[in-house]
N, C-alpha and C positions, 0 to 999 in steps of 0.2 A: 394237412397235406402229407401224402405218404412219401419218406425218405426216397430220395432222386440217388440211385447208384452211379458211378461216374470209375471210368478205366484213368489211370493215371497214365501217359502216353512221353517219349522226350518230346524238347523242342521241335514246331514242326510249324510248317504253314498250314492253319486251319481256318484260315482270316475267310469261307465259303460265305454265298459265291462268288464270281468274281465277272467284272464285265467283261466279255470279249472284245476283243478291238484288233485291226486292222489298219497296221501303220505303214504308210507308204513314204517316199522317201528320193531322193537325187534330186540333181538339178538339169537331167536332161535324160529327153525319152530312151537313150542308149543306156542308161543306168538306175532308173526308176526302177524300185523295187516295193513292195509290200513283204513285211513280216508281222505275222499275226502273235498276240499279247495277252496275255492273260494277267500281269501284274500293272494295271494302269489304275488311276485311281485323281480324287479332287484332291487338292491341298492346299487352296487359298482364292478368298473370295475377291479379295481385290487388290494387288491386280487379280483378274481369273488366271490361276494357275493350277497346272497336273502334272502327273511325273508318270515316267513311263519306267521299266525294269529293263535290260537288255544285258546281256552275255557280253565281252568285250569280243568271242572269236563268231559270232554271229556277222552274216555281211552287209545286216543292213546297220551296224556298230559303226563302224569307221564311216558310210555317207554323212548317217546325222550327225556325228561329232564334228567331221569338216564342214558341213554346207550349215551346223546349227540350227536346223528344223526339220521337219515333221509333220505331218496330217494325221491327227488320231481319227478313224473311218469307224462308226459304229457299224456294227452288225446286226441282222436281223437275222428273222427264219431262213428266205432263202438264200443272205450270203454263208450261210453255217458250212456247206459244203467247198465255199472257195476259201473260207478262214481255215478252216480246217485243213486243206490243202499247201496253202500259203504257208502255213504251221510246221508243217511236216515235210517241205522242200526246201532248197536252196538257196536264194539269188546267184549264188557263183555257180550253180548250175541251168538255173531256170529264167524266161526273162517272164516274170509270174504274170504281168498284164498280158503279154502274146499267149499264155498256156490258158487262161484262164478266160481269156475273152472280155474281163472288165476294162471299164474306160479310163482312162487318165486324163486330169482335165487340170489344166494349168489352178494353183491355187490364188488369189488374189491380195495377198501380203507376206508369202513366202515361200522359201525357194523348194517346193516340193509339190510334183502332184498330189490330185484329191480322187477318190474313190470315187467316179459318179454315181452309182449301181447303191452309194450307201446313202440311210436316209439323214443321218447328220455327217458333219465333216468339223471340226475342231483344227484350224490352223495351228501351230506352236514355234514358238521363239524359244529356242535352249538359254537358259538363264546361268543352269551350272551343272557340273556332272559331277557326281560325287559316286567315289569305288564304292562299295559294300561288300565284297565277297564274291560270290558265283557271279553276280550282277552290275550292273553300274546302272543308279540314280540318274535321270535323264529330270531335270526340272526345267519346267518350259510354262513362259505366258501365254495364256491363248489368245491369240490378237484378230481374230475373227473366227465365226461361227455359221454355217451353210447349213437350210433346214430345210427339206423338201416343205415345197408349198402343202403338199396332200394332210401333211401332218397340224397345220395351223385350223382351228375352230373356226367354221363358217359363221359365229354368231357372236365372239366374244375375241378371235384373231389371237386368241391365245396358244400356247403350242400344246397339241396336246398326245404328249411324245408315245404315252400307251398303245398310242394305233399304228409305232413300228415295230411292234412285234421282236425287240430286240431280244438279246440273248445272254446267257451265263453260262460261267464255263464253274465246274466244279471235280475236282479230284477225278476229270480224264472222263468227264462228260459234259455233254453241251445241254443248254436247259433254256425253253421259253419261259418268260416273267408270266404269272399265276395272278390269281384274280386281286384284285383290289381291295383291302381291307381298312381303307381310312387315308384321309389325309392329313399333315402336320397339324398338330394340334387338337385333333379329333374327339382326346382322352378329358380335354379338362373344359371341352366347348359347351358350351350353356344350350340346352335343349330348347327347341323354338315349340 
């Protein structure tokens, strides 16, 4: 193999890509907000838990710290232009479901609307908030799960999430998932 050159760079996030997601939030239609995220991620198989990243002077900071939940809304192809939006406004300016036309639809074990317009919905429970710096740590159990029907296998009822076209975000670009190259375990499976 020929010698692989590599720039030496400082610390930096290069953790690419990264999911986008669309986190909605309050506990009543006067204060539901969505703010879109690009630091969300898994962190624990059971309980199912995730963490979300959030700015403390951000406004959708202080809902979920008081009401302690959350709807993480995945994104697909065509909410890229409302996350992107959501991203780049307000809630102390904007009431982002009236500007944007998506739906809010009460969650069914916590106190936060859900995205209807998205094709998963991930409820969350705040477990603990922990400072880091620019960010604060948001760890949360996910205590239900909402899947568009469209997306379950007609023959096997299994989910099969590929055919929402979801999305990544990377260093201030947004990216559809790319073709399929194997599934777990793929490298060490005995040839039929």
């Amino acid at each position: 193999m020929a010698k692989i050159r590599k720039r030496l760079l400082r610390g930096g996030n290069m953790l690419n890509p990264t999911p986008v997601v669309m986190v909605s939030c309050g506990s009543t239609p006067d204060e539901y907000n969505i703010i879109t995220i690009a630091w969300a991620g898994t962190i624990n198989s059971d309980p199912p838990m995730c963490s979300i990243s959030v700015r403390p002077e951000r406004h959708s900071y202080d809902i979920i710290k008081r009401e302690g939940s959350f709807v993480i809304n995945l994104v697909n192809k065509e909410l890229t232009p409302f996350a992107d939006w959501c991203g780049v406004r307000s809630g102390k300016k904007y009431n982002k479901f009236m500007e944007t036309g998506l739906t809010p639809v009460r969650a069914s074990k916590v106190n936060a609307p859900m995205i209807e317009e998205s094709p998963v919905n991930l409820e969350c429970k705040v477990t603990q908030i922990i400072p880091m710096g620019s960010h604060d740590l948001f760890l949360a159990e996910v205590v239900a799960v909402h899947v568009n029907e469209s997306l379950f296998s007609k023959k096997t009822d299994a989910i099969e999430l590929f055919r929402a076209n979801l999305v990544t975000y990377s260093h201030g670009h947004y990216y559809t998932l790319g073709e399929k190259l194997g599934k777990f375990g793929f490298s060490v499976e005995k040839k039929k």
